[in-house]
ChimeraX commands (.cxc) that place a marker at each C-alpha (Angstrom):
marker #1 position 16.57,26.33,-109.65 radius 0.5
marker #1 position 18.27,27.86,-107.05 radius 0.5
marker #1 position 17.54,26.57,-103.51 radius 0.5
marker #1 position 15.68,29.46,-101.30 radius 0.5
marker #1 position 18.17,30.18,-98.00 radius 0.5
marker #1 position 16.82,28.54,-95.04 radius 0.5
marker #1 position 16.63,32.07,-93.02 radius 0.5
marker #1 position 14.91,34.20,-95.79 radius 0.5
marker #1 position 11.27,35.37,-96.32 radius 0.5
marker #1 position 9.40,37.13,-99.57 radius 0.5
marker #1 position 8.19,40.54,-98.65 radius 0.5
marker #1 position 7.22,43.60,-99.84 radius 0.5
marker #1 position 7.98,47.04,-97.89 radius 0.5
marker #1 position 4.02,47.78,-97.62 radius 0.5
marker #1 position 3.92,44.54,-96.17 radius 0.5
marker #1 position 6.39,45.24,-93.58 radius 0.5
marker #1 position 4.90,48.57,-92.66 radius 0.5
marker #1 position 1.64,46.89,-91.99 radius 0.5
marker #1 position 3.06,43.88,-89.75 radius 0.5
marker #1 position 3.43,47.11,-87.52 radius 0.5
marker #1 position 0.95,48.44,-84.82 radius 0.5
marker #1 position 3.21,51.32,-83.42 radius 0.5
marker #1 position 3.13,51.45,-79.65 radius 0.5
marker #1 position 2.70,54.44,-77.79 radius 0.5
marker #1 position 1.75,52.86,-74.66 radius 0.5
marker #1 position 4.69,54.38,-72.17 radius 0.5
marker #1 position 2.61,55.81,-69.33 radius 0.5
marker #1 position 5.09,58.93,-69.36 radius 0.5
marker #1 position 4.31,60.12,-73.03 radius 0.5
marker #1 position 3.19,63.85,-72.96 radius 0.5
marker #1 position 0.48,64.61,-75.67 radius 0.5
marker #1 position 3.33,65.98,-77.41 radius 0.5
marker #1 position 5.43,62.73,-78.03 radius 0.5
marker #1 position 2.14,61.04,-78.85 radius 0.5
marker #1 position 1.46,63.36,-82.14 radius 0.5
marker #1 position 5.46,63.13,-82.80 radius 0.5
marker #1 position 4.68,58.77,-82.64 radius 0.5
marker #1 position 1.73,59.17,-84.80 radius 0.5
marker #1 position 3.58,61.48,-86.99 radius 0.5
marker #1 position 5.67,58.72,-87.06 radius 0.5
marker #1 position 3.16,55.89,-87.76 radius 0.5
marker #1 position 1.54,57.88,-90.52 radius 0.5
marker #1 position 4.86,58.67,-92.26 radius 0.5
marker #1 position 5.42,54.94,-92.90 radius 0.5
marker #1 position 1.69,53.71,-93.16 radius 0.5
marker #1 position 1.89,50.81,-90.71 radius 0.5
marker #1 position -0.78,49.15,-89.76 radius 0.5
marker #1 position -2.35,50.58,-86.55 radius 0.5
marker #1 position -1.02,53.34,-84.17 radius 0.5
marker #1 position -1.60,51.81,-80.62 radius 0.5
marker #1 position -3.00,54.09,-78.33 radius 0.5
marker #1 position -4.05,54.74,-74.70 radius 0.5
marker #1 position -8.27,55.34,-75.21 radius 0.5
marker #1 position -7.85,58.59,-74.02 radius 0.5
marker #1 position -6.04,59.38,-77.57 radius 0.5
marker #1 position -8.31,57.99,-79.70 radius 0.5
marker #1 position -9.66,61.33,-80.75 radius 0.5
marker #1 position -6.39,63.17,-81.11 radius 0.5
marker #1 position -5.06,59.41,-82.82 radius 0.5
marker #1 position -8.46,59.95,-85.17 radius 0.5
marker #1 position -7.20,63.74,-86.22 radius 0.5
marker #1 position -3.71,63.01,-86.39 radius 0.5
marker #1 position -3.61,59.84,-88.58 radius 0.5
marker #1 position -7.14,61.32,-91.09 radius 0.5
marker #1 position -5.88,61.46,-94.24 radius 0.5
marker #1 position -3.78,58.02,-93.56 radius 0.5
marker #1 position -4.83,54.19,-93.93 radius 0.5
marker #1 position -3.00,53.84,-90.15 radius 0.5
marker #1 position -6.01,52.48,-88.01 radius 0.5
marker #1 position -6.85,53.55,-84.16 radius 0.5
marker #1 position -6.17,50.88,-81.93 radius 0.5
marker #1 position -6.94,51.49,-78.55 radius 0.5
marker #1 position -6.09,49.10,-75.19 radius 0.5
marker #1 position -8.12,48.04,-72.62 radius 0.5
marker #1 position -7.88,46.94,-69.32 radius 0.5
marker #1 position -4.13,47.67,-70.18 radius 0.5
marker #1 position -1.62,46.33,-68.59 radius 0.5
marker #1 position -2.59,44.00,-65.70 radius 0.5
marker #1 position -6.45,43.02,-67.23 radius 0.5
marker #1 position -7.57,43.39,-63.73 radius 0.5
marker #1 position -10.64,45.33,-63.99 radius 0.5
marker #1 position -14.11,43.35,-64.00 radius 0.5
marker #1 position -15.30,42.08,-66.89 radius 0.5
marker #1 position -18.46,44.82,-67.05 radius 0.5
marker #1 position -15.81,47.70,-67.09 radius 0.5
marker #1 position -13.73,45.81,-69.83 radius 0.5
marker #1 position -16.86,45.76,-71.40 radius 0.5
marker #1 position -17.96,49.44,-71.19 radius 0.5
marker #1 position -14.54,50.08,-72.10 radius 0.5
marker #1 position -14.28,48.40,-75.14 radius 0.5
marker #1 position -17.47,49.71,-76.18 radius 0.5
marker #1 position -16.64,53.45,-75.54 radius 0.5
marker #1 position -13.44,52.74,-77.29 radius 0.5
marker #1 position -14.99,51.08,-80.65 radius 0.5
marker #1 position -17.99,54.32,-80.49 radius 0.5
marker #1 position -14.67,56.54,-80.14 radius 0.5
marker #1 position -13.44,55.10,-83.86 radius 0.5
marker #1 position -11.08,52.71,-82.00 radius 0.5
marker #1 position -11.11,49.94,-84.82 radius 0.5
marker #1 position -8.98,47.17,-83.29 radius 0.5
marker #1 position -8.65,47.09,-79.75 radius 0.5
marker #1 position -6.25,45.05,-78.06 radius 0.5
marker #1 position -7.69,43.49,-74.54 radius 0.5
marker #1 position -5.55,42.00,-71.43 radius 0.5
marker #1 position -6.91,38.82,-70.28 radius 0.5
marker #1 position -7.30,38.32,-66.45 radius 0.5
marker #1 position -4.72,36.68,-65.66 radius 0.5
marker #1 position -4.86,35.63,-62.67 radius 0.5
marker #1 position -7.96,33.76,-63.27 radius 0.5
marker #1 position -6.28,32.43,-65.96 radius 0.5
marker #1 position -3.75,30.67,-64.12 radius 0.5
marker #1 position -6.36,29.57,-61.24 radius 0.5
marker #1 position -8.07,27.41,-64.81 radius 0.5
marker #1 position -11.26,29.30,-64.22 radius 0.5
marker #1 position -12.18,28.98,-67.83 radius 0.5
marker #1 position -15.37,29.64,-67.63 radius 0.5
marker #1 position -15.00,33.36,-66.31 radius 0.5
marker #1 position -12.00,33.34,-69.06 radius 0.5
marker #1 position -14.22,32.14,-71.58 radius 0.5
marker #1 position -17.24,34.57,-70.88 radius 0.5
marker #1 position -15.08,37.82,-70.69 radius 0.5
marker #1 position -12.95,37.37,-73.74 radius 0.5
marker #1 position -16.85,36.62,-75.57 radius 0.5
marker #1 position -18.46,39.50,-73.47 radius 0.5
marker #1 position -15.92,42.05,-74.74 radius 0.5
marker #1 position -15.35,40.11,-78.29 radius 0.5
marker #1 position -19.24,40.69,-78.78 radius 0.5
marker #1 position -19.01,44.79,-77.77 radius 0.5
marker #1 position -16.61,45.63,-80.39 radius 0.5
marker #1 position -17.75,43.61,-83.23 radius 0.5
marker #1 position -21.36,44.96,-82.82 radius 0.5
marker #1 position -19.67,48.35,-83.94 radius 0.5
marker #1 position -17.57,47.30,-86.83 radius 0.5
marker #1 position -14.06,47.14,-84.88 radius 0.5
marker #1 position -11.92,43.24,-84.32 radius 0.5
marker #1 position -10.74,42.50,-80.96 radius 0.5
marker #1 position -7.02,40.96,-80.22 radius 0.5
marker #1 position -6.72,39.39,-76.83 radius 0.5
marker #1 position -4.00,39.66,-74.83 radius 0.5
marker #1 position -2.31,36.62,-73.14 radius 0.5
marker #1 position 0.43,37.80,-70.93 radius 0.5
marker #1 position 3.31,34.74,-72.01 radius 0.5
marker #1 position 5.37,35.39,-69.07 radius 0.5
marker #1 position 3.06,34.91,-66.51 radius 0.5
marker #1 position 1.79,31.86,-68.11 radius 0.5
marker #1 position 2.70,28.20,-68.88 radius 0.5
marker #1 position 2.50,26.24,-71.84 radius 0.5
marker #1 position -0.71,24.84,-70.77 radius 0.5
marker #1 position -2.33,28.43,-70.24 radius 0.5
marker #1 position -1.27,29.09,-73.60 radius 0.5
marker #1 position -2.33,26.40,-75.23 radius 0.5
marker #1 position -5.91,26.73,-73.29 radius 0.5
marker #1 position -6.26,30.19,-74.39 radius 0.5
marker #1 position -5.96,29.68,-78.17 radius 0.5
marker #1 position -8.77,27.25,-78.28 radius 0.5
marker #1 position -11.14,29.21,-76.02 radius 0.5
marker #1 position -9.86,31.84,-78.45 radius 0.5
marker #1 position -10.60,30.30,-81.46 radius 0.5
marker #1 position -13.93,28.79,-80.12 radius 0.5
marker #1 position -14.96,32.12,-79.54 radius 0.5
marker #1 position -13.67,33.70,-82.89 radius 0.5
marker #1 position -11.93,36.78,-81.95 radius 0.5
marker #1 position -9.57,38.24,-84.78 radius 0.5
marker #1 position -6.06,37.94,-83.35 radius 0.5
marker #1 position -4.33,36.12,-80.20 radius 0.5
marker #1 position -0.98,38.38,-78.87 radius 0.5
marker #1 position 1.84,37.47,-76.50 radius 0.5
marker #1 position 2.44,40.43,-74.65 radius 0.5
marker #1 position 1.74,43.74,-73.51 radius 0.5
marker #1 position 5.29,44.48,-73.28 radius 0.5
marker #1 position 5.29,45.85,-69.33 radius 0.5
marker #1 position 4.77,42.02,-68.13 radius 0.5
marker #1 position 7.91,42.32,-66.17 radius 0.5
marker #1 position 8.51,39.31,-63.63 radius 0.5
marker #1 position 10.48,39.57,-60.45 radius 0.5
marker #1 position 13.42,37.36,-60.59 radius 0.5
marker #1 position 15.53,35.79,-58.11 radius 0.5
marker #1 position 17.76,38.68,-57.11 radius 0.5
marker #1 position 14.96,40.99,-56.97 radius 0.5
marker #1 position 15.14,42.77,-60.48 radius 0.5
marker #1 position 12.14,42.94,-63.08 radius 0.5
marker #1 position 12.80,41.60,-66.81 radius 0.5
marker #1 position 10.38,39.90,-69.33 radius 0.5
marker #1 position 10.77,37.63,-72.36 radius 0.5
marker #1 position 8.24,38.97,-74.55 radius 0.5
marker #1 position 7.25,36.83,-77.96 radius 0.5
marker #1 position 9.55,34.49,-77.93 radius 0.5
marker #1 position 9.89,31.47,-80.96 radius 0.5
marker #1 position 8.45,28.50,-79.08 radius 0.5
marker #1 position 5.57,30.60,-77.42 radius 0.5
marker #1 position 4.66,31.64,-81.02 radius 0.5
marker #1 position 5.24,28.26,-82.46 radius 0.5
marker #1 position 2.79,27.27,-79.95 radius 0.5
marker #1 position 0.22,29.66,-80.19 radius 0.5
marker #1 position 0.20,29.09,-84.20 radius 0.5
marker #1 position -0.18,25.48,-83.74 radius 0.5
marker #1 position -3.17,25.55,-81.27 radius 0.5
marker #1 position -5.38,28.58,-82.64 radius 0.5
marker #1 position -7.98,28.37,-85.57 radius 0.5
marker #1 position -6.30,29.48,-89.10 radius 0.5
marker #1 position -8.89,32.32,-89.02 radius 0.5
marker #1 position -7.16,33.63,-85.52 radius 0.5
marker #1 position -3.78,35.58,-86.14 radius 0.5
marker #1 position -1.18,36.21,-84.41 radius 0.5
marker #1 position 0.34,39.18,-82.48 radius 0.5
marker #1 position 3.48,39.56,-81.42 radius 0.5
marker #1 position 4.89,41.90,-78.77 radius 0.5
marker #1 position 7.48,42.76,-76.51 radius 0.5
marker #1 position 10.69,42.47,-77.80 radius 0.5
marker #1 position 10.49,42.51,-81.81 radius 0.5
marker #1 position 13.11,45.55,-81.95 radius 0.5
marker #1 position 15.19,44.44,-85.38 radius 0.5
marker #1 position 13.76,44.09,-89.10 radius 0.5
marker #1 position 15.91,40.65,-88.54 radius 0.5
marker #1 position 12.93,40.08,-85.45 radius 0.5
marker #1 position 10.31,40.93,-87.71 radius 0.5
marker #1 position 10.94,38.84,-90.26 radius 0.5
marker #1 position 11.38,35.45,-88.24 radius 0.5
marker #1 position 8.31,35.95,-86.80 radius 0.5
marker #1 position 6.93,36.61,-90.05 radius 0.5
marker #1 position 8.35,33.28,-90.93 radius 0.5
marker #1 position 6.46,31.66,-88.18 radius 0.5
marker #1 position 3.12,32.69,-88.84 radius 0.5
marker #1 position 3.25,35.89,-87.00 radius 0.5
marker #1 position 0.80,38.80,-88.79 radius 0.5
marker #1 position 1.22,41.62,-86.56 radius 0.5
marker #1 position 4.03,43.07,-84.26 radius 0.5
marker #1 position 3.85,45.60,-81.48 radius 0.5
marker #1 position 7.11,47.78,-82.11 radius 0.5
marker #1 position 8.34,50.73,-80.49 radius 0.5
marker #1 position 11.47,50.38,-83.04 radius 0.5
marker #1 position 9.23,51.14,-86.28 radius 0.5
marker #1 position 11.62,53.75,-87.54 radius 0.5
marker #1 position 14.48,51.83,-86.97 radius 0.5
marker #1 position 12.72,48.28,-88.44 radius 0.5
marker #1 position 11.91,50.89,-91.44 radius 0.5
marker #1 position 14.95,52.32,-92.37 radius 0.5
marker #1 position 16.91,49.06,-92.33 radius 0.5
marker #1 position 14.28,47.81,-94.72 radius 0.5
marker #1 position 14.98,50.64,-97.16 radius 0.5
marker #1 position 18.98,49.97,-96.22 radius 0.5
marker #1 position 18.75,46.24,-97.71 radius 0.5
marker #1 position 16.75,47.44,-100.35 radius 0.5
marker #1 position 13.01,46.51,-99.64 radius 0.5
marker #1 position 10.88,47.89,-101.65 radius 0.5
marker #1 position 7.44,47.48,-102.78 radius 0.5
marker #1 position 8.38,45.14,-105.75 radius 0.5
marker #1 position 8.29,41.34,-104.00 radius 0.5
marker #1 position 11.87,40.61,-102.78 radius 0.5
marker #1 position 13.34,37.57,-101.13 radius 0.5
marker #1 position 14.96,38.66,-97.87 radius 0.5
marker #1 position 17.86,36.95,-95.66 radius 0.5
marker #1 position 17.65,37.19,-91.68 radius 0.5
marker #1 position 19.44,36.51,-88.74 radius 0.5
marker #1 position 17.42,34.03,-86.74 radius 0.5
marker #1 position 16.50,34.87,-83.54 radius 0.5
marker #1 position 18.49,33.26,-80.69 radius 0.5
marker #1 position 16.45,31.26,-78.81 radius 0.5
marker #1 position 18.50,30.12,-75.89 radius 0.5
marker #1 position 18.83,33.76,-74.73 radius 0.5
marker #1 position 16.33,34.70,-71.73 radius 0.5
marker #1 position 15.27,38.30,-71.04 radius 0.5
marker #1 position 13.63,39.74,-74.77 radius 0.5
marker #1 position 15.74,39.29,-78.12 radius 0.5
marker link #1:1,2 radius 0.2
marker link #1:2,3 radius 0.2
marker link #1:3,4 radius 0.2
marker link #1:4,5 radius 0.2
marker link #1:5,6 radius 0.2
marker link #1:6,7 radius 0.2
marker link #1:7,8 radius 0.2
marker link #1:8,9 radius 0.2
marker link #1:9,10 radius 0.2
marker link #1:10,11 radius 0.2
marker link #1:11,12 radius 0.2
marker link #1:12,13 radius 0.2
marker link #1:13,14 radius 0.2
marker link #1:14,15 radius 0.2
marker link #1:15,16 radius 0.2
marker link #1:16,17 radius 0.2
marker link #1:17,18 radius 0.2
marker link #1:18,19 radius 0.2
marker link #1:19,20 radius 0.2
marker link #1:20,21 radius 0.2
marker link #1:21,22 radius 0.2
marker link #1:22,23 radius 0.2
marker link #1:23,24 radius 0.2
marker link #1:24,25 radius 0.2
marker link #1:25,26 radius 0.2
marker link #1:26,27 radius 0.2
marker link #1:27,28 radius 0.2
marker link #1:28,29 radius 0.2
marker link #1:29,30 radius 0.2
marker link #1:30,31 radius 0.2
marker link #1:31,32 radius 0.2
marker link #1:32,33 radius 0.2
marker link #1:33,34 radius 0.2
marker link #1:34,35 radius 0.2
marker link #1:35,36 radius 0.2
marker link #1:36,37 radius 0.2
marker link #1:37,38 radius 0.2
marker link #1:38,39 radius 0.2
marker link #1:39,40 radius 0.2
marker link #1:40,41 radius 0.2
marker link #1:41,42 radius 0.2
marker link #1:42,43 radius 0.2
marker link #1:43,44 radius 0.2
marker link #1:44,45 radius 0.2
marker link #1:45,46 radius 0.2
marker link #1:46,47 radius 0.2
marker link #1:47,48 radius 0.2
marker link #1:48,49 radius 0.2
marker link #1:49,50 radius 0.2
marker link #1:50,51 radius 0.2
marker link #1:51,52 radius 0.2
marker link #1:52,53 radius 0.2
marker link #1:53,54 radius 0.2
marker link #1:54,55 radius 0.2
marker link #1:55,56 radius 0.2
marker link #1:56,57 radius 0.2
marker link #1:57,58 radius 0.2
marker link #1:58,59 radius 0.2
marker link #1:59,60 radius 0.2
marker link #1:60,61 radius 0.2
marker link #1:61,62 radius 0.2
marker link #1:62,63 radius 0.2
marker link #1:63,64 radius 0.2
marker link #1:64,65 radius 0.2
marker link #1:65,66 radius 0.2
marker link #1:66,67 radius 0.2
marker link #1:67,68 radius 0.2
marker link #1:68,69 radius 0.2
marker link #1:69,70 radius 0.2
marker link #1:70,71 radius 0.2
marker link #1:71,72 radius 0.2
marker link #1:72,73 radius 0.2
marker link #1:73,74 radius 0.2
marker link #1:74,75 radius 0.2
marker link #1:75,76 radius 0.2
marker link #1:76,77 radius 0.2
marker link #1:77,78 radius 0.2
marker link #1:78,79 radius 0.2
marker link #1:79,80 radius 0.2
marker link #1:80,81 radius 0.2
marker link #1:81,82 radius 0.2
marker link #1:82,83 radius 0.2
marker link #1:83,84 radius 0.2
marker link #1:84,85 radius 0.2
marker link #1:85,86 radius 0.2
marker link #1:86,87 radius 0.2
marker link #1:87,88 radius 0.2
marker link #1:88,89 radius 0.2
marker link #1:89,90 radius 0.2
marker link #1:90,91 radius 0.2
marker link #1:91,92 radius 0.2
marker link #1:92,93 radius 0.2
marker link #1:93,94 radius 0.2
marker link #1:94,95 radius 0.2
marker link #1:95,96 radius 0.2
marker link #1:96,97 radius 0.2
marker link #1:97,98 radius 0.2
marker link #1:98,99 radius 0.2
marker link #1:99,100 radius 0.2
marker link #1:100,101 radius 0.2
marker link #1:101,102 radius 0.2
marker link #1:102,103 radius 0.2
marker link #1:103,104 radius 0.2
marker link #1:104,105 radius 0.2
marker link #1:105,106 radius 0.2
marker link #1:106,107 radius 0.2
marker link #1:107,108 radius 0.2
marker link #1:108,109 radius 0.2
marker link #1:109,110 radius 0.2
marker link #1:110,111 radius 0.2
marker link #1:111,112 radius 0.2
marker link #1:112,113 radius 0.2
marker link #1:113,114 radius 0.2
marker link #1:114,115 radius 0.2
marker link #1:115,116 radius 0.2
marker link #1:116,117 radius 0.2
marker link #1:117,118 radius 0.2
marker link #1:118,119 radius 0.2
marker link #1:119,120 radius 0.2
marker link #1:120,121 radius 0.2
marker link #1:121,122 radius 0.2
marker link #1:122,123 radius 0.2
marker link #1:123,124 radius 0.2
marker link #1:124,125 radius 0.2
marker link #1:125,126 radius 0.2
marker link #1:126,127 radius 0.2
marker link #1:127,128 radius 0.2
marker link #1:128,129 radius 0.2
marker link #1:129,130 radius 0.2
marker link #1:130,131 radius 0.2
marker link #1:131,132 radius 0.2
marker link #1:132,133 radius 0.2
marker link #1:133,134 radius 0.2
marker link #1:134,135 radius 0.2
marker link #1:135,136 radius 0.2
marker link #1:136,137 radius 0.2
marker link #1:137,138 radius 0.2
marker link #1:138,139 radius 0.2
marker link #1:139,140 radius 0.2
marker link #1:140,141 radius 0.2
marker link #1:141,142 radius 0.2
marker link #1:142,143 radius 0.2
marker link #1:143,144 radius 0.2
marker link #1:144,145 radius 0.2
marker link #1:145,146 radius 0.2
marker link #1:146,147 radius 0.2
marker link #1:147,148 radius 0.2
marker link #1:148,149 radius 0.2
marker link #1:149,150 radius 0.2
marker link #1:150,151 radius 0.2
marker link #1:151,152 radius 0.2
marker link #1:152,153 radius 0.2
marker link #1:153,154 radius 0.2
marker link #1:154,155 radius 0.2
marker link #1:155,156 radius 0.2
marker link #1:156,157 radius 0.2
marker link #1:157,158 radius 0.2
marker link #1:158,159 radius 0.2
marker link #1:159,160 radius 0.2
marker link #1:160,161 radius 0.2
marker link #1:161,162 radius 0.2
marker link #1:162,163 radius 0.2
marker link #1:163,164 radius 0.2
marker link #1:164,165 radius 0.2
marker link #1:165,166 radius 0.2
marker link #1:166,167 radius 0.2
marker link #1:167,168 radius 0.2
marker link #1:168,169 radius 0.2
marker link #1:169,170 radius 0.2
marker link #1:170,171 radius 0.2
marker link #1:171,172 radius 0.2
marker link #1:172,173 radius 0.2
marker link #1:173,174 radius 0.2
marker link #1:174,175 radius 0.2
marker link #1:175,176 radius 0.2
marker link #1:176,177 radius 0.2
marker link #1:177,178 radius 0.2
marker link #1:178,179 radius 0.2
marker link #1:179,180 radius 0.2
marker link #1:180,181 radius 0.2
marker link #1:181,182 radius 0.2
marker link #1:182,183 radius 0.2
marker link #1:183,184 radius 0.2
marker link #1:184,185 radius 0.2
marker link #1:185,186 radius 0.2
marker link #1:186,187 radius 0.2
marker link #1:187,188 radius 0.2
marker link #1:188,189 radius 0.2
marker link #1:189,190 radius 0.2
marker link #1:190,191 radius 0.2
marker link #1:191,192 radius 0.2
marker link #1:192,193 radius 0.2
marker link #1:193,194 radius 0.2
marker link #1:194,195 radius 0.2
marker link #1:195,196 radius 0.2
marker link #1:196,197 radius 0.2
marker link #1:197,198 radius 0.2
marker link #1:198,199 radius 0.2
marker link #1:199,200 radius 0.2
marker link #1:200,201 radius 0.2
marker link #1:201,202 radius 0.2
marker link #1:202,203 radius 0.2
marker link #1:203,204 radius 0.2
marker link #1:204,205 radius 0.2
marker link #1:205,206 radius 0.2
marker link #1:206,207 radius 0.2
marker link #1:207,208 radius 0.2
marker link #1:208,209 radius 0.2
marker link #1:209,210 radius 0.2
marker link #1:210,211 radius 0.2
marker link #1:211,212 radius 0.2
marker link #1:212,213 radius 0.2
marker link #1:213,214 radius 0.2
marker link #1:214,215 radius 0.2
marker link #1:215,216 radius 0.2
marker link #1:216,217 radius 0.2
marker link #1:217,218 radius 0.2
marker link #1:218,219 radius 0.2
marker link #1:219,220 radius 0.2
marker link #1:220,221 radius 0.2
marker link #1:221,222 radius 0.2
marker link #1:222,223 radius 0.2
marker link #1:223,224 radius 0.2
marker link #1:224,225 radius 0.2
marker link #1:225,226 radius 0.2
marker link #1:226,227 radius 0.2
marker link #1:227,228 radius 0.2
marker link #1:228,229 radius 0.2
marker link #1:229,230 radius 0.2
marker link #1:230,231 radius 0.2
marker link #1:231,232 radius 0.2
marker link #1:232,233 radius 0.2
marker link #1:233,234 radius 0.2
marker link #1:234,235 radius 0.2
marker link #1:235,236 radius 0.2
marker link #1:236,237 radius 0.2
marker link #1:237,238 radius 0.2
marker link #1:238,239 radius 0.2
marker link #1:239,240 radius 0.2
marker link #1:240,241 radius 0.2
marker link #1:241,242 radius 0.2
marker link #1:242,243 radius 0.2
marker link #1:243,244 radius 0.2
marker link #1:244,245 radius 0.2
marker link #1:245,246 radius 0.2
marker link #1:246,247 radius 0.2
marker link #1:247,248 radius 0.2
marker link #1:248,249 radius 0.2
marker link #1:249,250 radius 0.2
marker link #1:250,251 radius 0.2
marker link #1:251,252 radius 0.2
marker link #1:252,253 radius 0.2
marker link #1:253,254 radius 0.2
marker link #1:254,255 radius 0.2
marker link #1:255,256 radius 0.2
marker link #1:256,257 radius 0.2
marker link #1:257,258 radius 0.2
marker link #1:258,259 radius 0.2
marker link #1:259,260 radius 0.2
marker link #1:260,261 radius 0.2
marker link #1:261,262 radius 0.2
marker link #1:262,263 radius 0.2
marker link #1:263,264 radius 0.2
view
């Protein structure tokens, strides 16, 4: 028996497609680019089509026909709004036919180890949307946050049952030393770490920075269930390039580098 490479992975192309929620979060898209994205998300059936809530009903109409689910964000990017308008967000969202909704975390109160405000927001919001059918995936925010943070968040996380733990909303820049903005994203040992300290029933999300089908499957590898992509076209038509199709096939990739800083 042939020994499996170390770098390879078993996938289907449905499979890939629906690692995918396909982010059309840019604050600049005109209602125009958003129908050509969900155009785009419907064409290869990925998983969700990730939305501003404003869009849910035009996301609903576009993507009827489809399996592509509405997933709407909340308190997107910074998580600063109070936990009541998180709250009545969510809930509008999940009434609108949002049926995942992806939540940021406060942060900052995060990072000052008030748990227990933490703790009662992600269960306060957790609670709106599963009361109407939809999951929730909460939003850590990697780059602002130590291991520690991390590794506190998954338990309170699992604890609390919500459906998926994610990395990143993908505009967590930080300011660095000379004065310019970059961000790692989902990087290896974040999502090594975040496997290893949430529930098996928790999955994980993993955005900012998955840009290659190479990406997608080493976090695949890893545990990883779901991506945020921008690059679902391209991650898509180098699937069908290297021959992916929807018969089980054992795939090679390029590992991600890990000792590079600033995304993959």
């Amino acid at each position: 028996m042939a020994e499996q490479h170390p770098y390879s992975v078993t996938v289907t192309l449905n499979q890939i497609a629906k690692m995918i929620d396909h982010s059309l979060l840019h604050p600049t898209m005109t209602d125009d680019q958003i129908r050509e994205g969900l155009a785009i998300a419907k064409h290869y059936n990925v998983a969700t089509a990730c939305v501003k809530p404003y869009l849910i009903p035009m996301a609903k109409k576009e993507l009827e026909g489809s399996t592509v689910l509405v997933c709407p964000v909340i308190g997107f990017p910074h998580g600063n709004s109070t936990t009541e308008v998180k709250v009545f967000e969510a809930e509008a969202a999940a009434l609108a036919g949002g049926e995942e909704i992806d939540m940021v975390i406060n942060i900052g109160k995060a990072l000052g180890s008030d748990w227990e405000y933490v703790s009662d927001e992600i269960r306060r919001v957790n609670e709106a949307v599963t009361k109407h059918g939809a999951i929730l995936k909460v939003i850590f925010e990697n780059d602002f946050l130590r291991e520690e943070h991390i590794i506190k968040l998954c338990q309170l996380c699992s604890n609390i049952g919500v459906a998926f733990v994610k990395t990143s909303t993908g505009y967590g820049f930080v300011k660095q030393a000379n004065g310019t903005y970059t961000y790692d994203g989902a990087t290896v040992p974040h999502l090594k770490l975040m496997r290893q300290h949430s529930s098996l029933k928790v999955q994980i999300k993993a955005a900012g920075g998955v840009r290659t089908l190479d990406d997608l499957l080493h976090v695949m590898s890893l545990g990883v269930t779901r991506i945020g992509a921008t690059a679902t076209v391209a991650i898509m038509e180098e699937a069908a390039r290297r021959g992916i199709t929807n018969i089980p096939s054992t795939v090679t990739y390029k590992p991600i580098d890990e000792t590079v800083s600033g995304g993959y």
